[in-house]
N, C-alpha and C positions, 0 to 999 in steps of 0.2 A: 664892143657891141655884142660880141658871140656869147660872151659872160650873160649879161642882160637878155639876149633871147631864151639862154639855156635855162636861166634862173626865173624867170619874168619880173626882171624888174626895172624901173626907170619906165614905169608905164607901158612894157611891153607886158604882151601874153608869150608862157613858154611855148616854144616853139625848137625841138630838132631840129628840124629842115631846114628855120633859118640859121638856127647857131650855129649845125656841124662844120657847114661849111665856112663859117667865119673862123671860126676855130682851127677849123685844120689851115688856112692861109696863115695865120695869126703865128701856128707852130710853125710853119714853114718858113718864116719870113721872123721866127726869133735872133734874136742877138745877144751879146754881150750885156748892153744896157738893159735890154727887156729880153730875159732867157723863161721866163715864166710861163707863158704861153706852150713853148715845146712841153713840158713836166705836165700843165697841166691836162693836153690832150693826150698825153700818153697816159695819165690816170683812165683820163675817160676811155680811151680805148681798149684798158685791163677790167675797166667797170669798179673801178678803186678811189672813184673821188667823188668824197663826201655820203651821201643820200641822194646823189641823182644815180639812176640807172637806163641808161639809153639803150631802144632796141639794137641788135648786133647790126641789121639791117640798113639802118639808117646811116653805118661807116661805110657798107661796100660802095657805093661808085667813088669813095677817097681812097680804095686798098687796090696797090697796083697789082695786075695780071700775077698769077705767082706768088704773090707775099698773103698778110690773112693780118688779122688785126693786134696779135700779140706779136706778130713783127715787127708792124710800125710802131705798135708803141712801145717794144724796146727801141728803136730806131729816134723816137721822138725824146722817150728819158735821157739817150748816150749821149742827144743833143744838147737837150739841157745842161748836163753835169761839166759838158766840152766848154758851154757857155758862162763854166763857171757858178751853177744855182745850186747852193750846198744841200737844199732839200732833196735834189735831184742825186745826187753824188751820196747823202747819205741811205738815199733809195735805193738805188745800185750796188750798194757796198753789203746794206741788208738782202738784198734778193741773191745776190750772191752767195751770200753765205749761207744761205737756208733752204735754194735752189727753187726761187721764187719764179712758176712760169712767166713766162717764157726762160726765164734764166736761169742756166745750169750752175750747178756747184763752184767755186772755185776761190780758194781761199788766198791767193794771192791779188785776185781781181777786186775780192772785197775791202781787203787791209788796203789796197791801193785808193777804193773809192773812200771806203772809212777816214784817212788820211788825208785825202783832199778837203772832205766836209769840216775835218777835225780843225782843220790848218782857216779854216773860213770861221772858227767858232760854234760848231755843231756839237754841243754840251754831250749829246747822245752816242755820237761817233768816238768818242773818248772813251764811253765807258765801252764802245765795242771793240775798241783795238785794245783797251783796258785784258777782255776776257780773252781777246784772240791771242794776246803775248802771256797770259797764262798759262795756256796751253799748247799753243804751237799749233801746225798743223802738216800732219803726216804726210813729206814728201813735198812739202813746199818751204816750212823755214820752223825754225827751231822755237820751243820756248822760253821766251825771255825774260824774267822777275821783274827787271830793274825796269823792263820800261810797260811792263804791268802795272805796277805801281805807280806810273811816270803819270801814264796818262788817266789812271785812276783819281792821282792825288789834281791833275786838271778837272776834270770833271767833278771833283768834289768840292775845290774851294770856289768855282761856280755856284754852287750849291745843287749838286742832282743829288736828293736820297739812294738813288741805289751804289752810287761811289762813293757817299760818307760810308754805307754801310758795308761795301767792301774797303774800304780803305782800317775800319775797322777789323773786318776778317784779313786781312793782308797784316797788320798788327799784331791780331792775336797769335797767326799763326807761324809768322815771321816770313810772308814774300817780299820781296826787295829789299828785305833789311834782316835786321836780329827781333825776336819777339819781343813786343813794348803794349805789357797788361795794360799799363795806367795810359797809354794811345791810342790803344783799340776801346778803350772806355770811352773815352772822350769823342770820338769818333761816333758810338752807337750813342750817345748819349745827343750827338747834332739829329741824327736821323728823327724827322718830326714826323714821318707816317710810319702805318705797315710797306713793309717789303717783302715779295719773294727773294728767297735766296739765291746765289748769283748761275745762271743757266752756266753749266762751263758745257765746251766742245767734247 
């Protein structure tokens, strides 16, 4: 019902005041079965989900003495991800790496949440542990080809364009392997959109 207040629909009018607080019980009282709930009030509490934007106000009597609202809602994402919701886990693994407030840097915390999402079938986390074992990352774990390519060549025969077309560049210029022209053709040749080219660290 917090959905349907925030949204208005099912014949209600939007309403904050009624959704917030359905919404923050809803996180509060997520599970296993239903982990959705936590992810999704932690969007709202970042102001990150979808085209709605709630006044800041309307969270304070749910923010304990002390904390503020990019607390709880890393607090409500960690819940998520614990619950097992790979959007949630590949949320985490991206704010990590890119030191998404409230979340600082840390490139071990991300290849871990990456890793979980990967492991649930998150097409997208594949090609991020893809770039992160490219490069490695200074003072926390080395660069690795083989499994650059490991998780590339997953995400590619998935079908994500931006892992055919690295899995292409990983061909032409020979990562995880020996250079193979007539692979990395066949490879750019799958790719049916534009692409930027691959962000490294």
């Amino acid at each position: 019902m917090g959905m349907a207040h925030l949204m208005g629909q099912l014949g209600l009018q939007p309403s904050f005041e009624a959704a917030i607080p359905l919404l923050q019980r809803a996180a509060t009282l997520a599970t296993v079965d239903v982990p959705q709930p936590a992810y999704v009030y932690g969007l709202l509490l970042l102001q990150e989900f979808s085209h709605i934007s709630i006044p800041p106000s309307c969270f304070l009597p749910f923010i304990p003495p002390g904390s503020s609202a990019q607390a709880e809602a890393r607090k409500h994402l960690e819940r998520a991800a614990y619950l097992n919701f790979s959007p949630a886990q590949y949320k985490l693994g991206h704010a990590y790496e890119f030191a998404a407030p409230p979340f600082p840097f840390d490139a071990l915390l991300s290849v871990q949440y990456y890793s979980l999402a990967s492991q649930q079938g998150e097409v997208e986390a594949d090609m991020a542990l893809s770039k992160w074992f490219l490069c490695g990352a200074d003072g926390a774990f080395d660069k690795d080809e083989s499994l650059a390519y490991t998780f590339a060549e997953k995400a590619a025969k998935k079908g994500l364009p931006s892992a055919e077309f690295a899995m292409g560049y990983y061909a032409e210029v020979g990562v995880g392997g020996p250079k193979d022209v007539e692979a990395a053709r066949r490879w750019y040749t799958k790719v049916s959109r534009p692409h930027h080219l691959l962000c490294f660290h």
